[in-house]
C-alpha positions as CSV (number, residue, x, y, z in Angstrom):
1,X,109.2,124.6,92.0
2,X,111.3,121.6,91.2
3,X,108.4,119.2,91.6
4,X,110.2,115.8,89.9
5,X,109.8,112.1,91.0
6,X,113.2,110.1,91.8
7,X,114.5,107.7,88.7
8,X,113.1,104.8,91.4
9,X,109.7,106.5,91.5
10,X,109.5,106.9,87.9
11,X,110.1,103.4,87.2
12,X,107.1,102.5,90.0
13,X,104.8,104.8,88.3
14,X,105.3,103.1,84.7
15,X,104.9,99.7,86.3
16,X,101.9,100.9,88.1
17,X,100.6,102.2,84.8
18,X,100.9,98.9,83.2
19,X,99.5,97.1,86.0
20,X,96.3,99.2,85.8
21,X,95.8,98.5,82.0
22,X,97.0,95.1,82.2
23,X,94.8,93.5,85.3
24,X,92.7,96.3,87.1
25,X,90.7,97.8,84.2
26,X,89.9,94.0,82.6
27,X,89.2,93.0,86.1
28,X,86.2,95.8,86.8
29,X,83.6,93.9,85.4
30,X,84.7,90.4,86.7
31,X,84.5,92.3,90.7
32,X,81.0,93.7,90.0
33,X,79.9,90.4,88.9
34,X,81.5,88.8,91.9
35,X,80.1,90.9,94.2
36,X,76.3,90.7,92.5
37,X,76.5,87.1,93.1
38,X,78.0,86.5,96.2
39,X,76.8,85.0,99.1
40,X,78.6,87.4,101.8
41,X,79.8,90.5,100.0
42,X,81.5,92.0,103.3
43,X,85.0,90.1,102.3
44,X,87.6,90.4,99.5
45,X,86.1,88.8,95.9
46,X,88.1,85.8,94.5
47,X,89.5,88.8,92.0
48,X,90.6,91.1,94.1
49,X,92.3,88.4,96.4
50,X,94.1,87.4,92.8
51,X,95.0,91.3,92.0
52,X,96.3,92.1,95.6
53,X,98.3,88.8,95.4
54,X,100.0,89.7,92.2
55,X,100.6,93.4,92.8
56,X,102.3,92.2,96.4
57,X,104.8,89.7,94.5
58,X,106.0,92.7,91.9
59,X,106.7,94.9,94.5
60,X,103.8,96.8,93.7
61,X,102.8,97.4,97.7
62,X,102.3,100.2,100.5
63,X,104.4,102.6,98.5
64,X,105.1,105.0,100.9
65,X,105.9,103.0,103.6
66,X,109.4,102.5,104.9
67,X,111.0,99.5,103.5
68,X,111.1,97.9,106.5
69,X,107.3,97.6,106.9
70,X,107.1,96.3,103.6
71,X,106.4,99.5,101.7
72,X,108.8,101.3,99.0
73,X,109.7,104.1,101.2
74,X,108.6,106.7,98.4
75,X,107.8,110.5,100.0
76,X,105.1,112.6,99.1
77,X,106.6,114.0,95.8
78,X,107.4,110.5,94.5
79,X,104.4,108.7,95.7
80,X,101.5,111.1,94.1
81,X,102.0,110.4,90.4
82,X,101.0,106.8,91.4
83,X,97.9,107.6,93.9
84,X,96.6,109.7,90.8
85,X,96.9,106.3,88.4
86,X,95.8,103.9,91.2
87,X,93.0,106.5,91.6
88,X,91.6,105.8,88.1
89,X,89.9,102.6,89.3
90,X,87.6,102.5,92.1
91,X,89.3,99.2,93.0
92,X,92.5,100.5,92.6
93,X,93.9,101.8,96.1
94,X,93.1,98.3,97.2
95,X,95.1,96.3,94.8
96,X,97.8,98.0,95.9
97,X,97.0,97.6,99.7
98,X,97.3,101.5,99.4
99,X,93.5,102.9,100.9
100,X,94.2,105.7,102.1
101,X,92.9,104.9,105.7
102,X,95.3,101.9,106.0
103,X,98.0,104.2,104.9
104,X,97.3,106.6,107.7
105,X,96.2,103.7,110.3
106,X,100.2,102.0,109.4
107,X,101.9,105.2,109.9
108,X,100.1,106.4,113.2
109,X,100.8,102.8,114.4
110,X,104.4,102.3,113.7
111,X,104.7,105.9,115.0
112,X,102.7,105.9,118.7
113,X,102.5,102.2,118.9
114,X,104.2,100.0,121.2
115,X,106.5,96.9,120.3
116,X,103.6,94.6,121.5
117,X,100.7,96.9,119.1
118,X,103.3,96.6,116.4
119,X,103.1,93.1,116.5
120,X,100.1,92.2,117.0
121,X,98.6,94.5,115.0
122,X,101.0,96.6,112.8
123,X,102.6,93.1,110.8
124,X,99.1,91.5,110.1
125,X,98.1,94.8,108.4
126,X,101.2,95.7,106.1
127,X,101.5,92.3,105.6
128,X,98.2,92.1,103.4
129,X,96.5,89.9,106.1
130,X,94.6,92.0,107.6
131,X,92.9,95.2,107.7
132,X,92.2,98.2,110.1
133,X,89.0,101.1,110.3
134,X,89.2,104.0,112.3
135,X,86.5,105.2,113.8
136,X,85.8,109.2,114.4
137,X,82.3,110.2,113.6
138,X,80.1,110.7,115.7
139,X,76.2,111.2,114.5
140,X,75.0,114.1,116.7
141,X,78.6,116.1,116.6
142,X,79.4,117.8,113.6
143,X,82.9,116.5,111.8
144,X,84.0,119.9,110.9
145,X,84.8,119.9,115.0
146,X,86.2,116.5,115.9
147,X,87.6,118.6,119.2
148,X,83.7,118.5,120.7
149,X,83.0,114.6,120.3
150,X,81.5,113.3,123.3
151,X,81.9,109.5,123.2
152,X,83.3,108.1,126.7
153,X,86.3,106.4,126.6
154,X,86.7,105.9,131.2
155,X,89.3,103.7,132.7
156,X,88.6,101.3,134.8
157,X,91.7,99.7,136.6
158,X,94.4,98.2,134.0
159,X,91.4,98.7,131.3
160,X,89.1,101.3,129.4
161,X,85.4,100.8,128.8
162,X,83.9,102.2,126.0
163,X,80.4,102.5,126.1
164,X,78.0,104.5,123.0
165,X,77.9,104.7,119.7
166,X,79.6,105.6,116.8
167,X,79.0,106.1,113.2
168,X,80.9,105.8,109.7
169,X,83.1,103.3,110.5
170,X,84.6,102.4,106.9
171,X,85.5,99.2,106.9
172,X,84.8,97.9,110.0
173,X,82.4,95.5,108.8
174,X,84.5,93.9,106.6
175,X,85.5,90.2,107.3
176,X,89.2,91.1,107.0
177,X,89.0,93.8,109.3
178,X,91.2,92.9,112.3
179,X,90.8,96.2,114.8
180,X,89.5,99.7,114.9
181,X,91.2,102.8,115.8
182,X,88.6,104.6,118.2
183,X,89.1,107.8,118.9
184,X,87.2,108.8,122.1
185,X,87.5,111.5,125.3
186,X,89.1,110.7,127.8
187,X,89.3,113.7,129.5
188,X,86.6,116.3,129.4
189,X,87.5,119.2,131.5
190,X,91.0,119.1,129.5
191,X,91.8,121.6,127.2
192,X,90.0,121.2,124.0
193,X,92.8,119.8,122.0
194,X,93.5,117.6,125.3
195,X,90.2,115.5,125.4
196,X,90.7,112.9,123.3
197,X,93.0,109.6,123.0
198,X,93.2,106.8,120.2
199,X,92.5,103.5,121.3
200,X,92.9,100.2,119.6
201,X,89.5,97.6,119.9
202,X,90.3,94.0,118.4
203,X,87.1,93.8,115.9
204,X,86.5,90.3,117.8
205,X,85.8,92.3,121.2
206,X,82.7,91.5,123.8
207,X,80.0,94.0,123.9
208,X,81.1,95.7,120.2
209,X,78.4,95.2,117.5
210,X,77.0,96.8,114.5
211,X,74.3,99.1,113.2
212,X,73.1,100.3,110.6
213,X,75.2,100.0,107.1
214,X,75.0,103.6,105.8
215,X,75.3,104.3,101.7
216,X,76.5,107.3,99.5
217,X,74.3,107.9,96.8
218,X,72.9,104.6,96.9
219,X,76.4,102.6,96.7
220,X,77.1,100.5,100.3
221,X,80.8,100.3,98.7
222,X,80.7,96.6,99.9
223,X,83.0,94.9,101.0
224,X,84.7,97.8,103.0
225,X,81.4,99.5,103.2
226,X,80.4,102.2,106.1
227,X,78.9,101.4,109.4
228,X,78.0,102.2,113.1
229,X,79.6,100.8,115.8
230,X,77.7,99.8,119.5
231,X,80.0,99.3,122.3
232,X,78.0,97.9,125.3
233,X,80.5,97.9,128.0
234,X,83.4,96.8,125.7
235,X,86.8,96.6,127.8
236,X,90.1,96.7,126.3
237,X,93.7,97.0,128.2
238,X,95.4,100.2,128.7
239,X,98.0,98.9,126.9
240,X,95.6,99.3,123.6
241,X,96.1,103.1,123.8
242,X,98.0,104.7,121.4
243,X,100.8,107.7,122.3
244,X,99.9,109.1,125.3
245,X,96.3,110.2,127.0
246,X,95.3,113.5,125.5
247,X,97.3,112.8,122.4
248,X,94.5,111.6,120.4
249,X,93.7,114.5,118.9
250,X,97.4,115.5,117.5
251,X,98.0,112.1,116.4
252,X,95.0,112.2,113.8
253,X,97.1,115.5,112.8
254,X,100.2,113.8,111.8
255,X,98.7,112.5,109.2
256,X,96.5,115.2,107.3
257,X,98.3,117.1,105.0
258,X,99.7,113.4,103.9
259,X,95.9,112.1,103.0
260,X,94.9,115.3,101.8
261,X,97.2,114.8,99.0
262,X,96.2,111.6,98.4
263,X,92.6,112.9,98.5
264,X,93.5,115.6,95.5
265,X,95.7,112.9,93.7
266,X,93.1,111.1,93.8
267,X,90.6,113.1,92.5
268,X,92.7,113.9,89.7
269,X,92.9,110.2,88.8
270,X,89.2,109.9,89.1
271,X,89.0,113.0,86.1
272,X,91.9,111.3,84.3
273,X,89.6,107.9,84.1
274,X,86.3,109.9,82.9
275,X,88.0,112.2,80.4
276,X,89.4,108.9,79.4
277,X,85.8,107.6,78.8
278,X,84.3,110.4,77.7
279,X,86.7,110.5,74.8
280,X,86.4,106.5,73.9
281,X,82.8,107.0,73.8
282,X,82.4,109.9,72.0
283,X,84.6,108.6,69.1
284,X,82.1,105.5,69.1
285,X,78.7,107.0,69.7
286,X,76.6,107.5,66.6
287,X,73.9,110.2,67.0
288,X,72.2,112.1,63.6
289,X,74.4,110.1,61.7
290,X,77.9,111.5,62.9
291,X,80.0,110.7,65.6
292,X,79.3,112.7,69.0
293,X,83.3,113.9,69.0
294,X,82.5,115.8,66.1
295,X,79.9,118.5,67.5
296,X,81.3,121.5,69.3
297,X,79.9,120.9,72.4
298,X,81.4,117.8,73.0
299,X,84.7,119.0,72.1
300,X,84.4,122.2,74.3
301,X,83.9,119.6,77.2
302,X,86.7,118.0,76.3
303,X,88.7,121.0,76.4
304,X,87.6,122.1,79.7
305,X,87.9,118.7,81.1
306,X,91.4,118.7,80.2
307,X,92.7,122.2,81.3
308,X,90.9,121.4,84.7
309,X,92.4,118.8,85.1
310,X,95.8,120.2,84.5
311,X,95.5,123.1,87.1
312,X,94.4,120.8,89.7
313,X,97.5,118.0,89.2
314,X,100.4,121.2,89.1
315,X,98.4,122.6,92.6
316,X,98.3,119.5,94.4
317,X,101.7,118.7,93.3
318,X,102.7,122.1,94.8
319,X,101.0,121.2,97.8
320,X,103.2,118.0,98.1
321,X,106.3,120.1,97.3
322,X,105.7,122.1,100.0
323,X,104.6,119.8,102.7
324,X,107.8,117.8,102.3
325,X,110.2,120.7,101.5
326,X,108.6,123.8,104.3
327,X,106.4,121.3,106.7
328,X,102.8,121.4,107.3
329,X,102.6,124.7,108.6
330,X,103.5,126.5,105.6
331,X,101.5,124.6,103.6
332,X,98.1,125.0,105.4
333,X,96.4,127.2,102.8
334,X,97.3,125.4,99.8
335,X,96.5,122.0,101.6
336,X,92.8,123.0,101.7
337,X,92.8,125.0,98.5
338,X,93.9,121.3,97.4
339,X,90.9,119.7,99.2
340,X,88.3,122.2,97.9
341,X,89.9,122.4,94.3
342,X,90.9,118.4,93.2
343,X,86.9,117.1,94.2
344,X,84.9,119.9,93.0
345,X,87.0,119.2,89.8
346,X,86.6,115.7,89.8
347,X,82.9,116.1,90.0
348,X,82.5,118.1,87.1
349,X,84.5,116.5,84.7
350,X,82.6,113.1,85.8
351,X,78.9,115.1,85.0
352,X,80.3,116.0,81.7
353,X,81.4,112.2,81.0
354,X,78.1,111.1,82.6
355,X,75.7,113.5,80.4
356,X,78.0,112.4,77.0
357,X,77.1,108.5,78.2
358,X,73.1,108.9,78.7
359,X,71.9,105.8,80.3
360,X,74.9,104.1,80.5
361,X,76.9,106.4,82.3
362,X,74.2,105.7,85.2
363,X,74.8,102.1,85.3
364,X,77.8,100.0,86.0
365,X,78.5,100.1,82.2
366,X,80.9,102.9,83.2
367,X,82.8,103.2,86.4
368,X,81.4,106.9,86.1
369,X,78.2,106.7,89.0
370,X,79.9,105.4,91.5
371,X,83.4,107.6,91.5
372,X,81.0,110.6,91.3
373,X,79.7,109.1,94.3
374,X,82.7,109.2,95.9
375,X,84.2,112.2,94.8
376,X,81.2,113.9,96.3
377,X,82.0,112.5,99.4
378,X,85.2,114.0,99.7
379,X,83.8,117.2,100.1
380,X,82.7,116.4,103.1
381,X,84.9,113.7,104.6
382,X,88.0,115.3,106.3
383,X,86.6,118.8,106.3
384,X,84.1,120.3,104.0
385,X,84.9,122.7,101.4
386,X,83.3,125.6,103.8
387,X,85.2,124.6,106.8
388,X,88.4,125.0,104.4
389,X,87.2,127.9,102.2
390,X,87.4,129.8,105.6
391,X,90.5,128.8,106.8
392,X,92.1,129.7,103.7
393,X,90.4,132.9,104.1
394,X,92.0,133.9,107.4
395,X,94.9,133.0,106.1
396,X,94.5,135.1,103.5
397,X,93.6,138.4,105.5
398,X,96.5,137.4,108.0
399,X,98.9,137.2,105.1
400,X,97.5,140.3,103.3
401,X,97.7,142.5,107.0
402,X,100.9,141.8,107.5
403,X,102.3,142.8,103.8
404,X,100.8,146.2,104.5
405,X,102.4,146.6,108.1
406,X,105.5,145.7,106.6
407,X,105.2,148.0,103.9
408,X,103.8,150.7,106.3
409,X,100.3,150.8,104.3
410,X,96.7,150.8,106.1
């Protein structure tokens, strides 16, 4: 499995590096200050405006986008390296105007929308100026089955209404936030995969407001933050929809085995930053009159961290291999062994940085509480672990059945 980034990719990944230890990490503290003190925390901090504004003048932007969006053009292989480092700092993916819903919401843009969408909306967003959500969830239908939402998208002439409510919105509030991506039915006596269409809703639109601000863990992850939507009659031209009627559904599909890689490289940055901390404070902490890295325990963890780690980077690396060298059909087992394996991962070797810490690795002394926050969302956002345990499953006793047909075995 020749999984090995490009000579251009490499020397991204070591500029990346140094960008991280240069502005991002020093900047940490300086953004939670910011946002403690501010007066409307739904917006971009004087920081990060400064960090996203240096990154974008060294190139250091939308990697894998084509070049002529703005991006680097890297692929899957060459681009995970530097999700992993970007990944390291909850801050991170931002900087580098690389979230991994503005990824996706680019690439289903340039790819279904039309010269006008492109730009109006499309140029705005690569460009650093604004920002998209996209809105899926819906509260009383369960995610694992985004085939059975409900909410109405009707037309009405040269327009669609969209009337009802929807919920985890990320980002929408934000002040930056230019439109959301709704995905809605449009059709429901079509065929299950047939129901639904994407639609794009200017943020600024009559009739759309907003509920309640939901947290993970406690954390609102202002300024992007996670919200529900209310559309009271809102009307937007048909010329808003995205691909075709019916398409809605397969468009979110283009772009899964791509996020779920960023997911897993992401996770494995999130380890790589608290086996980082772990270590640093271990070396430094003083208990009984010895340093902590010196009792068994601590080095066991340290072990485990480390080999974890390591299995989960070469599998999610695999998965990329695959995806970009077989498709996404031949890689649909290991894509949600990858979303199952990176997170859970993730979590543990954050508990084992957080216990070493005490107090502090509850507090925003460390960057430990609130990646553990997130990491635990993964495991439910996109799929949850059972949803995928089970594919994987089937896939498994289909794979199995047929090597004993073809071997002529019961």
């Amino acid at each position: 499995m020749p999984v090995e980034q490009s000579e251009k990719a490499r020397e991204l990944t070591q500029q990346v590096e140094a960008f991280m230890y240069e502005h991002v990490f020093p900047a940490e503290p300086v953004f939670h200050e910011q946002m403690s003190k501010a007066a409307d925390r739904w917006t971009y901090m004087p920081v990060m405006r400064e960090l996203r504004a240096k990154a974008k003048a060294a190139g250091l932007w939308m990697f894998p986008l084509p070049e002529n969006l703005g991006g680097r053009g890297l692929d899957l292989i060459d681009y995970a390296p530097i999700c992993e480092l970007m990944n390291m700092s909850q801050i991170g993916t931002e900087v580098f105007h690389c979230y991994s819903g503005t990824i996706s919401n680019a690439l289903v843009l340039d790819q279904f929308g039309s010269e006008a969408i492109k730009e109006r909306y499309l140029k705005p967003l690569v460009a650093g100026d604004a920002r998209t959500s996209i809105s899926i969830t819906e509260r009383e239908v369960p995610s694992s089955d985004p085939t059975d939402l409900k909410f109405p998208i009707k037309r009405d002439g040269n327009e669609f209404v969209l009337n009802g409510r929807k919920a985890w919105a990320t980002g929408a509030i934000m002040k930056e936030c230019d439109a959301i991506l709704v995905l809605g039915c449009t059709n429901p006596d079509a065929p299950r995969h047939s129901r639904h269409s994407l639609v794009i809703v200017p943020r600024a639109s009559k009739g759309l407001s907003f509920g309640r601000i939901d947290t993970i863990l406690g954390f609102d992850h202002a300024p992007f933050g996670h919200v529900d939507l209310i559309f009271d009659n809102v009307r937007v031209p048909v010329e808003n929809l995205l691909g075709a009627e019916g398409t809605g559904f397969a468009m979110m599909q283009t772009t899964l085995g791509f996020g779920r890689v960023q997911l897993g490289m992401g996770s494995v940055g999130a380890a790589e930053r608290a086996l980082a901390e772990m270590c640093s404070w271990v070396e430094k902490r003083i208990i009984g009159g010895k340093p902590l890295v010196e009792r068994g325990v601590v080095i066991d963890a340290i072990a485990r961290s480390r080999i974890e780690i390591e299995q989960a980077r070469r599998h999610v690396l695999h998965t990329a291999w695959l995806l970009q060298t077989k498709g996404p059909k031949a890689a649909r087992s290991e894509i949600s062994q990858a979303k199952v394996l990176a997170p859970n991962m993730a979590l543990q070797v954050l508990d084992r940085a957080i216990q070493f810490h005490g107090g502090a690795g509850l507090s925003f002394d460390t960057p430990l509480p609130e990646m553990f926050a997130y990491q635990r969302t993964v495991r439910i956002g996109e799929g949850a672990d059972e949803v995928h345990r089970e594919l994987v499953a089937k896939l498994e006793i289909a794979k199995q059945r047929e090597t004993r047909a073809r071997f002529g075995r019961n």
